[in-house]
C-alpha positions as CSV (number, residue, x, y, z in Angstrom):
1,X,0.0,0.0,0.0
2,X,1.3,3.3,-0.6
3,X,-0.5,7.1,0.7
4,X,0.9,10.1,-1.6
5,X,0.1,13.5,-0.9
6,X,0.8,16.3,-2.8
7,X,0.1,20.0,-4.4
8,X,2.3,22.1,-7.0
9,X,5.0,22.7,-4.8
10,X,5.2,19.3,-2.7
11,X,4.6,15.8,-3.4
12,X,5.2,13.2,-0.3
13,X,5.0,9.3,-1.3
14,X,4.7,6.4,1.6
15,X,4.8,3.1,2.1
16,X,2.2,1.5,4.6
17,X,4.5,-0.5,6.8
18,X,2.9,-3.6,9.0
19,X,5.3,-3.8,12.4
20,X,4.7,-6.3,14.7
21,X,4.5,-4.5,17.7
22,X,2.8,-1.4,17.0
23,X,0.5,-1.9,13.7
24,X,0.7,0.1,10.7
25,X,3.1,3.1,10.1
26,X,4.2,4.6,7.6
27,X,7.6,4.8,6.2
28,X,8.7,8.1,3.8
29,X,9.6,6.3,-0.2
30,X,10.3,9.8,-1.9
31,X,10.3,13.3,-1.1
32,X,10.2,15.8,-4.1
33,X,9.9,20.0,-4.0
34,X,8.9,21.9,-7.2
35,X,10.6,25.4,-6.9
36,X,8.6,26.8,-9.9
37,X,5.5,26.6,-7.7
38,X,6.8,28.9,-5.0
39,X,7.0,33.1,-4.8
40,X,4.9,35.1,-6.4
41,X,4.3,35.1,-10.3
42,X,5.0,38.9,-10.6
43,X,8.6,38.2,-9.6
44,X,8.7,35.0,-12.1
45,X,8.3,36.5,-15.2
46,X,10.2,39.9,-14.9
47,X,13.2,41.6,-14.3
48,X,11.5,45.2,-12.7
49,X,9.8,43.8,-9.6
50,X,8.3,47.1,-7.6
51,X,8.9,49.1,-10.4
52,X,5.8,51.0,-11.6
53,X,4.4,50.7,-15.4
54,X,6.0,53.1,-17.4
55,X,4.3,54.9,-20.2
56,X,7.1,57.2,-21.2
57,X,10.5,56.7,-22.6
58,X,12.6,53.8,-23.0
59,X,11.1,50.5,-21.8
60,X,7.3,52.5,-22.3
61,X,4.3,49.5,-23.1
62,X,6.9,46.3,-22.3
63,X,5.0,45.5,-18.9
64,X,3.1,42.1,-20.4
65,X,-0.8,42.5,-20.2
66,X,-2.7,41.4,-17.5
67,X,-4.7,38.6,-20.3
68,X,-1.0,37.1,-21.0
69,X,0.2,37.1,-17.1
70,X,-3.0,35.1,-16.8
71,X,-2.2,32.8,-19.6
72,X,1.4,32.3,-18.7
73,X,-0.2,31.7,-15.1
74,X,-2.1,28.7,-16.1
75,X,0.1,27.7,-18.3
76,X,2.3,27.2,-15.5
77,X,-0.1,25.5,-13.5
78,X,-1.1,23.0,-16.3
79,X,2.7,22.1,-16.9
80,X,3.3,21.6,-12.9
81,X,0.2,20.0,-12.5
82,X,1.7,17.3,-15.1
83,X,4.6,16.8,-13.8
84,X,3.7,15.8,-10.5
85,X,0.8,13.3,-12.0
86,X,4.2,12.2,-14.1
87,X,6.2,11.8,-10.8
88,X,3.1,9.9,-8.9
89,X,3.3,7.7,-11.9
90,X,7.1,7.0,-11.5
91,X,6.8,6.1,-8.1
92,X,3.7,3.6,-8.5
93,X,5.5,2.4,-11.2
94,X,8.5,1.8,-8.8
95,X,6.7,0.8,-5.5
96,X,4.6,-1.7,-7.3
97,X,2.2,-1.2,-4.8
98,X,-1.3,-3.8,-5.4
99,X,-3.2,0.2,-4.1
100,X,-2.9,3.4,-3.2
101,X,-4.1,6.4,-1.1
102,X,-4.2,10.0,-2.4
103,X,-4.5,13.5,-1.3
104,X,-4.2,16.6,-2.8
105,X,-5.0,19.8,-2.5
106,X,-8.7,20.9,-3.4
107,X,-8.0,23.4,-6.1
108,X,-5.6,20.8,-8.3
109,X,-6.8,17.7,-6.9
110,X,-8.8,16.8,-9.8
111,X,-6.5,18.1,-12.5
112,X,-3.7,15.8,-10.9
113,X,-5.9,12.9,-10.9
114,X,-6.9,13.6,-14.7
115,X,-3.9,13.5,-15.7
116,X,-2.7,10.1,-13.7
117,X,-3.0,6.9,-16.3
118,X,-6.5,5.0,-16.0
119,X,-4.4,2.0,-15.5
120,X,-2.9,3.5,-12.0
121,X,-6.3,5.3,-11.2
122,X,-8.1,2.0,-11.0
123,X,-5.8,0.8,-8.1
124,X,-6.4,3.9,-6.6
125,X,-7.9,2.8,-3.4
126,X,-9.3,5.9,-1.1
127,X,-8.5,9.3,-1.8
128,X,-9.2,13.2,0.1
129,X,-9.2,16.4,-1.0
130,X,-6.8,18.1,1.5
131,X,-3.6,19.8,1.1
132,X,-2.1,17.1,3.7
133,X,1.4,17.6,2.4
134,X,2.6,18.8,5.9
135,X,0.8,16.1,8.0
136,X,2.6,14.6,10.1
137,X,3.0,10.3,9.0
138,X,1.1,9.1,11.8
139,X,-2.1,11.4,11.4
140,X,-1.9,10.5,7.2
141,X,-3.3,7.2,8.8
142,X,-6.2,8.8,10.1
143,X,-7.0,10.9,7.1
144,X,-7.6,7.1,5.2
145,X,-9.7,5.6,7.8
146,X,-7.2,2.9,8.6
């Protein structure tokens, strides 16, 4: 069994571990951070942060429009939003696990899961739309009513 959690910035994978003496736990099988998701877009895409539009003089009309910052936005989130699915799939694929859990946060929960295989969704076992990427192990357990 393996629980992954994740959102565009984080994505946590483990592996349901039986022990003999105090039941299930689990155990951390990969740990990936996506640095494009972090800081503010504004800061992303230019080189004049704080600066103020100019619409005089050298450099007058090169600020991008506010219908482009919003397609380079989602853009952004549609190419982050695959690679995570990709990375899910790379660690299934990996773990060989027979199921799995899955969390995510609400707002890209369903885009993630869209983009995950069919083949690996249908061994997807219980799933939650939280952003439970900074959950500590043992209360992930609770969150898939083990």
């Amino acid at each position: 069994m393996l629980v992954v959690v994740a959102n565009l910035g984080h994505l946590k994978a483990y592996k349901v571990v039986e022990t003999p003496t105090r039941g299930r736990k689990l155990e951390l099988v990969d740990e990936l951070n996506f640095p494009e998701a972090h800081g503010r877009f504004a800061d992303k895409v230019t080189d004049y942060a704080g600066r103020f539009p100019m619409t005089q003089g050298p450099g007058a009309g090169q600020q991008m429009a506010p219908s482009e910052a919003l397609t380079v936005e989602l853009e952004t989130q549609r190419r982050l939003v695959r690679l995570v699915a990709r990375q899910i799939e790379a660690i299934i694929r990996r773990e060989q696990p027979e199921f799995w859990d899955f969390a995510a946060a609400p707002e890209v929960y369903q885009a993630i899961l869209g983009e995950i295989t069919p083949e690996y969704r249908q061994r997807l076992l219980r799933s939650a739309r939280a952003d439970l990427t900074k959950t500590p192990p043992p209360e992930l357990l609770a969150h898939f009513e083990w």
